[in-house]
C-alpha positions in Angstrom: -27.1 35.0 5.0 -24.2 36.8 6.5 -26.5 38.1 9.0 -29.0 35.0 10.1 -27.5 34.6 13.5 -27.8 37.6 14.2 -32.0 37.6 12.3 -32.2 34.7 14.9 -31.4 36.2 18.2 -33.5 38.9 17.9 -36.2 36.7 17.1 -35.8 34.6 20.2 -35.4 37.9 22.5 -38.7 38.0 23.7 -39.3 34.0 23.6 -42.9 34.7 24.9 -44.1 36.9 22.2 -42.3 35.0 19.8 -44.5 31.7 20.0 -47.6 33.3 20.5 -47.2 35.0 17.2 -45.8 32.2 15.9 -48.8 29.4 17.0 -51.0 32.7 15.6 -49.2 32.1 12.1 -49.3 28.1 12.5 -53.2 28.1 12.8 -54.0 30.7 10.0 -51.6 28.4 7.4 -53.4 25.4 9.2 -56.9 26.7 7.7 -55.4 27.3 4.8 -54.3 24.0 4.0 -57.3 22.5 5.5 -59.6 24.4 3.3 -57.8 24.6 0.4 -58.2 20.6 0.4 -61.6 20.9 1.1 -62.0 23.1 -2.1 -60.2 21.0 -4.1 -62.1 18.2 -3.3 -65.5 20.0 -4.6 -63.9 20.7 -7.8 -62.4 18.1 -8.2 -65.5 16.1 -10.6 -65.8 19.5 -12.5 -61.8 18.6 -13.3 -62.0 15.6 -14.5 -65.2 16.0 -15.8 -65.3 14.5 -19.7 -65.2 17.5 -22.4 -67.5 15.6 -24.9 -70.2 14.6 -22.9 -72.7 16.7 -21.7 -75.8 17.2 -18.9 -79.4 17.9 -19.0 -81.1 18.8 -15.9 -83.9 21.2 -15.2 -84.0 25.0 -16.3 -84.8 25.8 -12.1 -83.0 23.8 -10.5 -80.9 20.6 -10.4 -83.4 19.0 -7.7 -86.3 19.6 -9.8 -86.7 15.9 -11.8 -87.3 15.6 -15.5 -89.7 12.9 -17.3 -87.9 9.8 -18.1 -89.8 10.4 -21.5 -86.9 13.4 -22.7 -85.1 10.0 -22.8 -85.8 9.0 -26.5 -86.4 12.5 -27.9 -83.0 13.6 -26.8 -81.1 10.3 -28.3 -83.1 11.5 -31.1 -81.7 15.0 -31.8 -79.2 15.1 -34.3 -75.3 15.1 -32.7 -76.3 12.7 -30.1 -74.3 9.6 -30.0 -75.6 7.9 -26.4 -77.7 8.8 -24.2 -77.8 7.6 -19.9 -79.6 9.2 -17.0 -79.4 8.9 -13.6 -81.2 9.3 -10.2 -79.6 11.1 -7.0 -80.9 8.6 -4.3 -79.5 9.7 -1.1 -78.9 7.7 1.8 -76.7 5.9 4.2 -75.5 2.3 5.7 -76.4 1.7 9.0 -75.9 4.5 11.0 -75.9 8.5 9.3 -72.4 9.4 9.3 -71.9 6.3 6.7 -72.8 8.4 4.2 -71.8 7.9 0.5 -73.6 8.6 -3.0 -75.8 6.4 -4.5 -77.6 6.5 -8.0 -80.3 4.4 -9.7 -79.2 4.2 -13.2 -80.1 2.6 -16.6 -77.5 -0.1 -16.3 -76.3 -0.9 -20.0 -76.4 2.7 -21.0 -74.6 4.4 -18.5 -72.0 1.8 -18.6 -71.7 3.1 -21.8 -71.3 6.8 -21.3 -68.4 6.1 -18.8 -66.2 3.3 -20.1 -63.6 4.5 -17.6 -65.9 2.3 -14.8 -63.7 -1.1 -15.1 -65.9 -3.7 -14.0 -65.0 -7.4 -15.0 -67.6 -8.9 -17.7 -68.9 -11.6 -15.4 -69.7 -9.3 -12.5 -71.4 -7.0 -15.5 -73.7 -10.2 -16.3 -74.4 -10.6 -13.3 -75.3 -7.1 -12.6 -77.4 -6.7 -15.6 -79.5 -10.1 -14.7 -79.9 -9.3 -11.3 -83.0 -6.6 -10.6 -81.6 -5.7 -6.7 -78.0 -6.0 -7.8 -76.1 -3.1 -7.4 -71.8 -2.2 -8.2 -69.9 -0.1 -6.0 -66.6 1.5 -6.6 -63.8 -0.3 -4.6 -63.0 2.6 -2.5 -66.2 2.2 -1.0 -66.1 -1.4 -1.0 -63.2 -1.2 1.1 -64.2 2.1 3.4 -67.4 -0.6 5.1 -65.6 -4.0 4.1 -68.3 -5.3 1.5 -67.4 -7.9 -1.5 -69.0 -9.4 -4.3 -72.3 -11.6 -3.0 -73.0 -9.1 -0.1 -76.6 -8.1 0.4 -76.5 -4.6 1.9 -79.5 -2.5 3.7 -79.3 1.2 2.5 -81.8 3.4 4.4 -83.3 5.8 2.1 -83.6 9.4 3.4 -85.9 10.8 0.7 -87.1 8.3 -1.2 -89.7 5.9 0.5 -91.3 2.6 -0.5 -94.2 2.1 -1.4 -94.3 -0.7 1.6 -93.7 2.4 3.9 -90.5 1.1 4.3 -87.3 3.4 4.0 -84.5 0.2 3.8 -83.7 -0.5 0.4 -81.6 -4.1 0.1 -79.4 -4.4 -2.5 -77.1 -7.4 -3.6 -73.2 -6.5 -4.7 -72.8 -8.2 -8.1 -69.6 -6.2 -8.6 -66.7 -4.1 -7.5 -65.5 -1.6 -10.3 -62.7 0.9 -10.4 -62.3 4.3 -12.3 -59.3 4.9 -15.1 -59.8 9.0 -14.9 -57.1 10.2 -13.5 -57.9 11.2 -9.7 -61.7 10.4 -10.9 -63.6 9.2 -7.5 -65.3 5.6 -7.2 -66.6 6.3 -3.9 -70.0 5.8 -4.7 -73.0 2.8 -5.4 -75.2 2.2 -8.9 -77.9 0.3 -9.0 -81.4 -0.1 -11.0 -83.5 2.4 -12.1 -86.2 -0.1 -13.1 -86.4 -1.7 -9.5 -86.2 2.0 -7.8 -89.2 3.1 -10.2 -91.5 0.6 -9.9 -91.1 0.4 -5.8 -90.2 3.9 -4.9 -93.6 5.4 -3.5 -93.6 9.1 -5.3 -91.8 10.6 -8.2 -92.3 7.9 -11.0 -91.1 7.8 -14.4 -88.9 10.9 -13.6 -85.4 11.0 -13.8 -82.7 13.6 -12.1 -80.5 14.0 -15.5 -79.0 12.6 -18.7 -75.5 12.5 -19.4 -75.0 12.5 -23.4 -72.3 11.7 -25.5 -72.1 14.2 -28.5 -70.8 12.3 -31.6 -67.3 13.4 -33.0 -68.2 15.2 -35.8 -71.1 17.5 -34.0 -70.6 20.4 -32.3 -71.4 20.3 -28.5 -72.9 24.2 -28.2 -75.6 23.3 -31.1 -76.2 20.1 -29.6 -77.0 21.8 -26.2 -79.1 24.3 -27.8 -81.0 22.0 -30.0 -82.1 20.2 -26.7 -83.3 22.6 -24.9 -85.3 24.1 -27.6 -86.9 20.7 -28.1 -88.3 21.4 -24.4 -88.7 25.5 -24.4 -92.0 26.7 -22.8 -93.0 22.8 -21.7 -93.6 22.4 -17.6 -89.9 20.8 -17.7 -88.0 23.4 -19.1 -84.3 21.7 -19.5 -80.4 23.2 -19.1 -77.9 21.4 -21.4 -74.6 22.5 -20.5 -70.9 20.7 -20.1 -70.1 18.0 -17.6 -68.0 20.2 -16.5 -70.6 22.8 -15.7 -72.9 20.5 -14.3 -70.5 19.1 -11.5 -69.7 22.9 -10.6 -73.5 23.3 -10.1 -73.4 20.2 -8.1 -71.1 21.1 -5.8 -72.5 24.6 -5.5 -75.3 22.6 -3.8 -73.3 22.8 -0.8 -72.7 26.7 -0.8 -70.0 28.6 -3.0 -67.1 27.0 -1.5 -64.3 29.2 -3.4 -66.4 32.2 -1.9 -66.3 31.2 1.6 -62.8 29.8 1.7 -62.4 33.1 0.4 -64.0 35.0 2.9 -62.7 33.2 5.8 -58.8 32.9 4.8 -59.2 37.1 4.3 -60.3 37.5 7.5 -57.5 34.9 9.1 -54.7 36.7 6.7 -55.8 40.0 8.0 -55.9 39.3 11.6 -51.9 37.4 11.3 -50.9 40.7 9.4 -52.3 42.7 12.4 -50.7 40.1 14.7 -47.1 40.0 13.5 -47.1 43.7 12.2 -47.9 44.3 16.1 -45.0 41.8 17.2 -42.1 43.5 14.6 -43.7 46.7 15.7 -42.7 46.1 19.6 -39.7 44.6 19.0 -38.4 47.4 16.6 -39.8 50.3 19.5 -37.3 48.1 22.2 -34.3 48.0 19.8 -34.0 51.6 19.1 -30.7 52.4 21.2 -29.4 48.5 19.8 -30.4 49.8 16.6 -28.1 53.0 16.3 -25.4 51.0 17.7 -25.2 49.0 14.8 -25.3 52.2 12.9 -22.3 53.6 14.7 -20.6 50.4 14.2 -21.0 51.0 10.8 -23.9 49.0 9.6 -25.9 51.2 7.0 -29.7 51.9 6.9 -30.3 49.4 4.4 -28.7 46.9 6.1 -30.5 47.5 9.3 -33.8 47.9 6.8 -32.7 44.1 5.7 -32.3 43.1 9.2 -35.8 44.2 10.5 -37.8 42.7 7.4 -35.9 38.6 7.4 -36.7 38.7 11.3 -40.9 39.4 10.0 -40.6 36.8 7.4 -38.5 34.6 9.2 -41.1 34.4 12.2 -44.0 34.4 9.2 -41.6 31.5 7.2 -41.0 28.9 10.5 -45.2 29.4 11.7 -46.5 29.1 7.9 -44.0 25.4 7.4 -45.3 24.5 10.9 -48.7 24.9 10.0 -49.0 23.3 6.4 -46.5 20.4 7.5 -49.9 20.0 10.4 -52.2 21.2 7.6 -51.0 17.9 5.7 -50.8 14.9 8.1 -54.3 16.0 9.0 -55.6 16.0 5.7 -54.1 12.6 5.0 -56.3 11.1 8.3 -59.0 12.9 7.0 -59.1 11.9 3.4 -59.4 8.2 4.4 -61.8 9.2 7.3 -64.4 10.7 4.7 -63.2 9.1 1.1 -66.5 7.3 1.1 -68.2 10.8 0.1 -65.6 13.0 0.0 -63.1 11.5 -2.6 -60.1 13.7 -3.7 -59.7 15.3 -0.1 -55.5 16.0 -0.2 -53.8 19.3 -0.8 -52.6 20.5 -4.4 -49.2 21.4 -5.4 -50.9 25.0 -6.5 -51.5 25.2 -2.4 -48.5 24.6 -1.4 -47.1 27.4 -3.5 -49.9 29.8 -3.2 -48.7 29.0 0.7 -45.1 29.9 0.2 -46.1 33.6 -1.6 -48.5 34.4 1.2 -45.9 33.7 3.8 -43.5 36.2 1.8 -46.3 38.7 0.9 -47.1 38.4 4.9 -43.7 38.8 5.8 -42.9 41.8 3.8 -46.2 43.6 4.5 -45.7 43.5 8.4 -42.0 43.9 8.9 -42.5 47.1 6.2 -43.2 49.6 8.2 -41.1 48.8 11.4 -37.8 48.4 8.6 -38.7 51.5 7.3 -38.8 53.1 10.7 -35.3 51.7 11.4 -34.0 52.4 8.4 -34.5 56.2 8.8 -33.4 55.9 12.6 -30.7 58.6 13.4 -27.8 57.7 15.8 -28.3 61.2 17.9 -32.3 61.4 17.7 -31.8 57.3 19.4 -29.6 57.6 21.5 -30.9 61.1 23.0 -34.2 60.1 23.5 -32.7 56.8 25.3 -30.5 58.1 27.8 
């Protein structure tokens, strides 16, 4: 520390340069942050997913449906406990950025399989008795203002009536919340029966089941003992963890992981370039400034030291600056989109993973301009700068 004013004078020599490779350094840890919330939001269901449940879908593909008829030979197969399914619907309140999910449902079942929805008992009843009625998690209740007795339109974007119609009404018999920790309730349940029987295509087939293994069963066998049920049949079925199965979900939208990946790389490599170029320039105009401190006495690891705080200093202040941004813009975001989007804030794993790239950038583009000073002679610096 003996040294900082000094680090900070040099840094502030060429004030031009110096924010220019600064704002360069701000936006790349802006992305960053930005994306890694956006990852973390898509993984976040496979994180909180329940280890002792597990998902049937379709051997192809998750969009492919299954008959509602697996229903009572997998509740059947020995290790079940309960059995739900459930419908991805797919549509939006009154205009199309009010987007959230929705999912027809066997009602008394699925409540079931996920006792962490708290919903009071009379606003169960009432679900239960009413054929239209649908819940919706209180996050969503309070994103477009609806409460119990509502009766919303939904406009369907796949699944028509068999009216024509595409507006689906449904009546709110109950607000519910969700006891997993960080679990979303951003979405809306309703009927399967009513979406069978007036949906115009696609009857008596289901999206998934979600099964609960009992205890003292082992989940792999389970899995394996349902899909053989179904091997070679025109509905070939995937059993695999809840866990797995909100992955694959998410993977719907593209390999996030993959291109966050891709595209912090190619930011990472371009701020390397950027401030490599910047201590690079600023070493080249130092030279003479730089044997002076020698003659005075400073050694060539202390003028090494120099050279590399002023590249991680300038990486330190832009990377702060731009995950401090980074996280007041997630926080407008994540109420902006929590209707679909639940989750969206930026992990304490981030914010370290941050602070190590800001080092690992700093030490990789001040290297080779500290090294260049350090081996710096007083005669070959001064000679070539007279």
């Amino acid at each position: 520390m003996r040294y900082a004013y000094l680090v900070w004078k040099n840094l502030w020599r060429r004030k031009t340069r110096t924010i220019l490779t600064l704002l360069s350094v701000l936006v790349a840890f802006v992305l960053f942050g930005l994306l890694s919330a956006l990852q973390y939001a898509f993984s976040l269901g496979a994180d909180v997913a329940n280890a002792d449940r597990l998902v049937t879908i379709h051997r192809v593909s998750l969009i492919q449906p299954l008959p509602i008829s697996y229903w009572q030979r997998i509740r059947a197969t020995p290790g079940v406990a309960d059995v739900t399914h459930a419908n991805w619907f797919g549509g939006y309140y009154q205009e199309r950025r009010n987007q959230a999910p929705q999912f027809p449902v066997d009602a008394e079942s699925y409540l079931r399989i996920y006792p962490e929805l708290r919903l009071p008992q009379e606003q169960r009843e009432a679900w239960l008795a009413n054929r239209t009625g649908a819940i919706v998690g209180r996050s969503l209740a309070e994103q477009f203002g609806w409460k119990v007795g509502d009766r919303i339109p939904i406009q369907a974007t796949i699944w028509t009536r068999k009216d024509g119609g595409r507006v689906w009404e449904f009546d709110i018999d109950g607000i519910f919340d969700v006891d997993a920790e960080r679990g979303g309730d951003a979405y809306l349940l309703f009927h399967y029966d009513y979406f069978n029987e007036a949906r115009a295509f696609g009857e008596d087939q289901v999206g998934w089941f979600v099964l609960r293994v009992a205890e003292e069963a082992d989940a792999a066998a389970v899995a394996a003992a349902i899909d053989q049920q179904f091997a070679n049949s025109p509905a070939e079925t995937k059993t695999s963890t809840e866990r797995a199965f909100a992955e694959s979900f998410a993977r719907q939208f593209g390999d996030i992981g993959l291109i966050v990946s891709g595209v912090l790389g190619a930011v990472f490599f371009t701020i390397l370039l950027v401030a490599g170029n910047t201590m690079a320039h600023a070493v080249r105009e130092r030279i003479p400034e730089l044997a002076v401190l020698k003659t005075l006495g400073f050694t060539d690891g202390s003028v090494f030291a120099l050279v590399l705080a002023e590249s991680i200093s300038i990486v330190l202040i832009g990377g702060v600056l731009g995950m401090a941004l980074a996280w007041v813009a997630v926080g407008g975001l994540a109420q902006a989109v929590s209707a679909y989007l639940p989750g969206l804030f930026i992990p304490g794993e981030a914010l370290g993973r941050a602070l190590l790239y800001i080092v690992l950038v700093g030490l990789v583009a001040g290297l080779f301009p500290a090294l260049q000073a350090r081996r710096l002679t007083i005669i070959e610096a001064l000679g070539g700068h007279r």
